[in-house]
C-alpha positions as semicolon CSV with decimal commas, in nm:
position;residue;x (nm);y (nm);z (nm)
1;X;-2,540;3,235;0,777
2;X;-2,233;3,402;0,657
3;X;-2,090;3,699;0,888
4;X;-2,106;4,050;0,794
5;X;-1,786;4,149;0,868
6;X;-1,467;3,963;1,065
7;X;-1,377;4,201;1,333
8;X;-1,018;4,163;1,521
9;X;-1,072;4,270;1,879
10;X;-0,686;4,344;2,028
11;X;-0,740;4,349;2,406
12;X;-0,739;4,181;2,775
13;X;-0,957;3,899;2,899
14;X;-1,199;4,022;3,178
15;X;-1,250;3,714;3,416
16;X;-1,594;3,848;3,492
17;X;-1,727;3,885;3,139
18;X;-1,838;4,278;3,178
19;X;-1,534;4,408;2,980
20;X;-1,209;4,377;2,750
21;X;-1,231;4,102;2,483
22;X;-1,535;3,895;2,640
23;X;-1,791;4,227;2,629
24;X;-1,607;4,309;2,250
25;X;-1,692;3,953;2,132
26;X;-2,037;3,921;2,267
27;X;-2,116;4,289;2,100
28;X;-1,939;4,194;1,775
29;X;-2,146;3,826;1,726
30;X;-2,491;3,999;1,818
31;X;-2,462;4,231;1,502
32;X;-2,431;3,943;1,294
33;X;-2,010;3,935;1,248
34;X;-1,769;3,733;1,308
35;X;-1,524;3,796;1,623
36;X;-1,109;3,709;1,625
37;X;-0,913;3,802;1,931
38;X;-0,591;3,890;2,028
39;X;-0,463;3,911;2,389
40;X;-0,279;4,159;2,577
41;X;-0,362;4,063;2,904
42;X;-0,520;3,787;3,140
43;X;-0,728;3,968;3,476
44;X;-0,893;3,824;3,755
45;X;-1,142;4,076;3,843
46;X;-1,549;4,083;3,942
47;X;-1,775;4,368;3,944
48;X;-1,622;4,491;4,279
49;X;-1,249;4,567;4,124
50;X;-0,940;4,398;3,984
51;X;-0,738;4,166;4,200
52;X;-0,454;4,087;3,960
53;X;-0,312;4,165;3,595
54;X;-0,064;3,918;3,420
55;X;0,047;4,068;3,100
56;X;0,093;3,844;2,761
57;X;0,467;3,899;2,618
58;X;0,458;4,126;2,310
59;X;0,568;3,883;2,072
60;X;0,279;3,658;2,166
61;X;0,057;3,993;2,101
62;X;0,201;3,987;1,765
63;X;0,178;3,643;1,712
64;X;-0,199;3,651;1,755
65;X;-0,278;3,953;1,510
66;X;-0,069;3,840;1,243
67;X;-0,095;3,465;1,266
68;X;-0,524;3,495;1,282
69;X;-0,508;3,801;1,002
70;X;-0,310;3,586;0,777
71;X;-0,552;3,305;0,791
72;X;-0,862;3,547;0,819
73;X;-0,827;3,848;0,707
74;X;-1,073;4,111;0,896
75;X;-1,246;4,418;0,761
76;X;-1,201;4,565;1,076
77;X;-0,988;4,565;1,426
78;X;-1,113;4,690;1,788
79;X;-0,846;4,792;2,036
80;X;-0,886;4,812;2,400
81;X;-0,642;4,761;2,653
82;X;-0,274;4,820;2,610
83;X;-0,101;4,837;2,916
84;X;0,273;4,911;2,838
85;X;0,499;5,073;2,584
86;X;0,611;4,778;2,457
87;X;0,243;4,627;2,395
88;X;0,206;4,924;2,193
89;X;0,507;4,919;1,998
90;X;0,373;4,538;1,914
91;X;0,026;4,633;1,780
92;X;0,187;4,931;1,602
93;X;0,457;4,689;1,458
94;X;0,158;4,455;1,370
95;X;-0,108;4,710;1,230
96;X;0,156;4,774;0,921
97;X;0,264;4,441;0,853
98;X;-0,136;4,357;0,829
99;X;-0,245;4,656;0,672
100;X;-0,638;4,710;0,803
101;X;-0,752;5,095;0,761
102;X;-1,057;5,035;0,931
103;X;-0,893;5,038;1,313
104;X;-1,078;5,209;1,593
105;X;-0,891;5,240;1,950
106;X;-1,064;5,235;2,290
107;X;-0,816;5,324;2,464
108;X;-0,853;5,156;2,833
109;X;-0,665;5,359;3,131
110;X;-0,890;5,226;3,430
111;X;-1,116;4,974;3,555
112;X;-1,462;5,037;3,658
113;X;-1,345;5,018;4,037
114;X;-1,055;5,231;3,983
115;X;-0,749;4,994;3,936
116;X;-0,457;5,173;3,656
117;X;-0,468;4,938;3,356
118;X;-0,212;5,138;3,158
119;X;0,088;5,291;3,219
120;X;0,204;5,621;3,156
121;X;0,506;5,504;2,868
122;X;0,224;5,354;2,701
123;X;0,030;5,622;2,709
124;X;0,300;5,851;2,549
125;X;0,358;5,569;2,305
126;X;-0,015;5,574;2,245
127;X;-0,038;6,012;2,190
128;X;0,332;5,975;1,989
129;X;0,272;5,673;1,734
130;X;-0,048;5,464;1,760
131;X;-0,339;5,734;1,758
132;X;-0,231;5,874;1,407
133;X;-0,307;5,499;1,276
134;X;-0,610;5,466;1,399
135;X;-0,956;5,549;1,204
136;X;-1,147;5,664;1,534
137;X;-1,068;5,682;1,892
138;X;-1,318;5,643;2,152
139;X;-1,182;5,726;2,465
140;X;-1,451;5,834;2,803
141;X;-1,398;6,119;2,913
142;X;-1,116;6,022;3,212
143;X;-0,972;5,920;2,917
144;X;-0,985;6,206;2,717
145;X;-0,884;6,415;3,003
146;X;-0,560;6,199;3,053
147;X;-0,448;6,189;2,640
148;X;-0,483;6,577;2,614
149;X;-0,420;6,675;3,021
150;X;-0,766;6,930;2,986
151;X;-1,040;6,880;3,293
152;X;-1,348;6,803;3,072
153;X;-1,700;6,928;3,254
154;X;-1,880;7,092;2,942
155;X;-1,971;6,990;2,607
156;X;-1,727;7,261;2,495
157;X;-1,467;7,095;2,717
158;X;-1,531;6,738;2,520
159;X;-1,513;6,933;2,169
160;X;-1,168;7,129;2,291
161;X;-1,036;6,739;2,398
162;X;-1,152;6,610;2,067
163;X;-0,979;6,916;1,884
164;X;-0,642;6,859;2,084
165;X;-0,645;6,444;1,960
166;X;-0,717;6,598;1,605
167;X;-0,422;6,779;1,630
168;X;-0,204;6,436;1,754
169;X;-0,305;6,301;1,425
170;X;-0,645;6,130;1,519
171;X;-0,881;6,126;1,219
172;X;-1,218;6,090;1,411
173;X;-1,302;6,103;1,773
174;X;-1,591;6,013;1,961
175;X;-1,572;6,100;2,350
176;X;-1,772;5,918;2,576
């Protein structure tokens, strides 16, 4: 059976399986498409927290994406976890030399048990440069409090958030 789509997911491994590229590539293959991967970072973590990060060098990042893309080239990318400026700066370097519209960002700040999986250059690199790329962002709402500093506790709260990544140059945004 031929996939419905090839789908480059640009994220970190989670040891565990729950998250990052192992959850993206398990959801991709169940609707019927085909699932690349690129990178950013190798944890060692269960359901009870993170113990360590060990990040992939940039270059590498860039490597993946444009090596796989030139080979296969996908309908669509999935971004999750980039945890520094210069990770960033590599997908962003990477997204124009491969030239995908369809690019939605999730943009991961913190594990489920609380450990920082971003920091904050790469956040401003992410509000500056990256979101205005991107076809949708899908950030929860810690997330969504962090990219537009707002405390989100109504629905009217999520829509103000949603207007305030609008106005960074996000096309669509879906808060979780």
């Amino acid at each position: 059976m031929r996939p419905k789509s090839k789908v480059l997911i640009i994220a970190g491994s989670d040891s565990s399986g729950g998250a990052g590229i192992q959850a993206d590539i398990k959801t991709v293959t169940s609707l019927g498409c085909y699932a690349m991967t690129a990178i950013t970072a190798v944890t060692a973590q269960n359901t009870t927290g993170v113990k360590s990060i060990v990040a992939i060098n940039p270059r590498e990042i860039s490597y993946q994406i444009e090596f796989s893309s030139k080979d296969i080239r996908p309908n669509a990318i999935k971004i999750g976890m980039l945890h520094s400026k210069n990770v960033v700066q590599a997908v962003i370097k990477s997204l124009k030399i491969i030239k995908i519209k369809k690019v939605v960002l999730d943009p991961v700040m913190v594990a489920k048990g609380g450990t920082k999986l971003i920091n904050k250059a790469a956040i401003i690199q992410i509000k500056k440069n990256l979101i205005k790329k991107i076809f949708l962002i899908t950030p929860n709402v810690p997330e969504a409090e962090i990219l537009t500093n707002t405390k989100i506790d109504t629905v009217e709260d999520m829509i103000k958030a949603g207007k305030i990544m609008i106005n960074l140059g996000a096309k669509n945004v879906l808060i979780k």
